[in-house]
N, C-alpha and C positions, 0 to 999 in steps of 0.2 A: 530612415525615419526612426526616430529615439522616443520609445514608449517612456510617457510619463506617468502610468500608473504606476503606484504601489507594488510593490511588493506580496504576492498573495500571504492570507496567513500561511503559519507554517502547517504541513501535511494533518488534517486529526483536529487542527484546531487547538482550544480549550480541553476539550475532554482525553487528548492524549498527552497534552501540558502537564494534566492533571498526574496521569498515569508515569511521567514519566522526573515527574517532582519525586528525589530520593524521600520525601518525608512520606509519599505513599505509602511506604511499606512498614515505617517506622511501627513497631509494637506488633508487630504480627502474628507473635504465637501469641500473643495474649487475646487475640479476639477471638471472639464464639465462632466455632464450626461455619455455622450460617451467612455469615459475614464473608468470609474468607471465600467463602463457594462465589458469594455476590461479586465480590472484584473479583475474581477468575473469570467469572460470566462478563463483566465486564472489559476486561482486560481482555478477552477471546472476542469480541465484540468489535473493539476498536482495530484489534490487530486483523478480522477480515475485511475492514470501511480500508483501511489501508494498504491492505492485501488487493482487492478492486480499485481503489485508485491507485496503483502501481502498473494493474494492468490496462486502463485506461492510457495512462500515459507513455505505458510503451509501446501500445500499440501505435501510439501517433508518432512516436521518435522512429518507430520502425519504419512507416511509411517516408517520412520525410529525409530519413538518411537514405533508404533506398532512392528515392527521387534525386540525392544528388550525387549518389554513386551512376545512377543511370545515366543521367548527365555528363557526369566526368570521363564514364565507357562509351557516351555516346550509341548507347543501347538504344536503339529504334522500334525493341517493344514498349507498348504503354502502358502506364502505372499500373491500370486494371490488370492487363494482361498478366504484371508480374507479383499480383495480391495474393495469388496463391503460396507462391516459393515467399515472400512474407511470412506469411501466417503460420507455414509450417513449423518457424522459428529454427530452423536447421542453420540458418546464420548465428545464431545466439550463441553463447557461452554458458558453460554449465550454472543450474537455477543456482540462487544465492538465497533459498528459503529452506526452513528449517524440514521440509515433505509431511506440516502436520495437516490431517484431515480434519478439515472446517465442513461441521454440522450447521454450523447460524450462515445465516446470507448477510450482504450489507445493508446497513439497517436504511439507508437514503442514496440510492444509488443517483439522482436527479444531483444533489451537492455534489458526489466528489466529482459527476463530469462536468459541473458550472466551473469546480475548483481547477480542472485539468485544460477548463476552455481559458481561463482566466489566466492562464502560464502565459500565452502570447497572444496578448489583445488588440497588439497595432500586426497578426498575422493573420490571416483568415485560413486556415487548414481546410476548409472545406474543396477546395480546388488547389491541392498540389501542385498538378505541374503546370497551373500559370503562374505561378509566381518567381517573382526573379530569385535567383542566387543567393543573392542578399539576405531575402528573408528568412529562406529555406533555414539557410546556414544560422541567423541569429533564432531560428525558432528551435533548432537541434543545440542548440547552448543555453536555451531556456529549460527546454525539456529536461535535459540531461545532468545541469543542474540540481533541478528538481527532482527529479527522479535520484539522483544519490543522495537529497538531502532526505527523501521519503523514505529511501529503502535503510535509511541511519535511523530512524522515526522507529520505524517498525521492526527492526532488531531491538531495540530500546524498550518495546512494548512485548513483544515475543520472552526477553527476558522477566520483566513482571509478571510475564503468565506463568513462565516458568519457574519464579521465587513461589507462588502464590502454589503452583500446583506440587511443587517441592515439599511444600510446608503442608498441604492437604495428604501427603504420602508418607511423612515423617509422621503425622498425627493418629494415623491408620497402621503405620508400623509400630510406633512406641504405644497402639491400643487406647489411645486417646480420643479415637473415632470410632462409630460402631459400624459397621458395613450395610447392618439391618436398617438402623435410622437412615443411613442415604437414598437406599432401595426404597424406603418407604414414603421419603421425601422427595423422589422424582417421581412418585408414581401420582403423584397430587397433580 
């Protein structure tokens, strides 16, 4: 069966198109302290909405490539039984994120798993292991697809954050920033 939807947008949308349009950054020392803090807010923002949907949709490639590893071993335990050795991620390969500690949550968690259900619409994941081969298989190249085109997304954005906070550090090293006025502007 050959899905004829669309194409989802791509990961973020609009708002990390935005983010990740080179002219974002254009003129950046030249804008006011307050500004600059604002797209870092923002840019930290977008990059936890995609940081959560990264995780959403690895969790479902995890399940569904297990499901055809199980298959292929003709493993006689079921899915359930094997959700734990899952989840521990001890299969996985070392993380590919940069280890920063995110303060903000995502801001709509409801969109990105509409976005991550919207990967394969002619697959219904909800019941793994009835589904034939077939599916499994074309929904783990859906996934996995998407999921490299996300995790290209979000280095992309990770960068911005880090131009953004480069430039908040350079302004506070060359004394261009008062330390007092931040202090005193987060306590608002």
């Amino acid at each position: 069966m050959t899905s004829t939807t669309p194409d989802p947008v791509p990961a973020g949308g609009a708002a990390v198109d935005e983010l990740l349009d080179p002219a974002f950054l254009d003129g950046l020392e030249q804008r006011v302290m307050s500004e600059v803090r604002v797209l870092r807010r923002r840019a930290e923002q977008e990059e936890v909405n995609l940081s959560y949907t990264r995780r959403l949709l690895q969790g479902r490639l995890d399940i569904v490539r297990r499901e055809l590893q199980r298959r292929a071993e003709h493993d006689g335990r079921s899915l359930v039984d094997l959700l734990p050795e899952i989840l521990a991620e001890k299969g996985r390969g070392p993380a590919h994120g940069l280890g920063r500690h995110q303060t903000v949550q995502p801001a709509a968690p409801g969109v990105y798993e509409s976005w991550v259900h919207a990967l394969t619409p002619d697959v219904d994941l909800s019941d793994v292991a009835s589904l034939p081969d077939a599916d499994l298989e074309r929904a783990a190249r859906a996934l996995a697809a998407a999921e490299g085109a996300l995790s290209e997304r979000r280095r992309g954005v990770q960068q911005v954050m880090d131009a953004l906070a480069g430039e908040l550090a350079r302004r506070y090293r060359n004394g261009e920033a008062d330390v007092a006025a931040l202090l005193a502007d987060e306590g608002r």
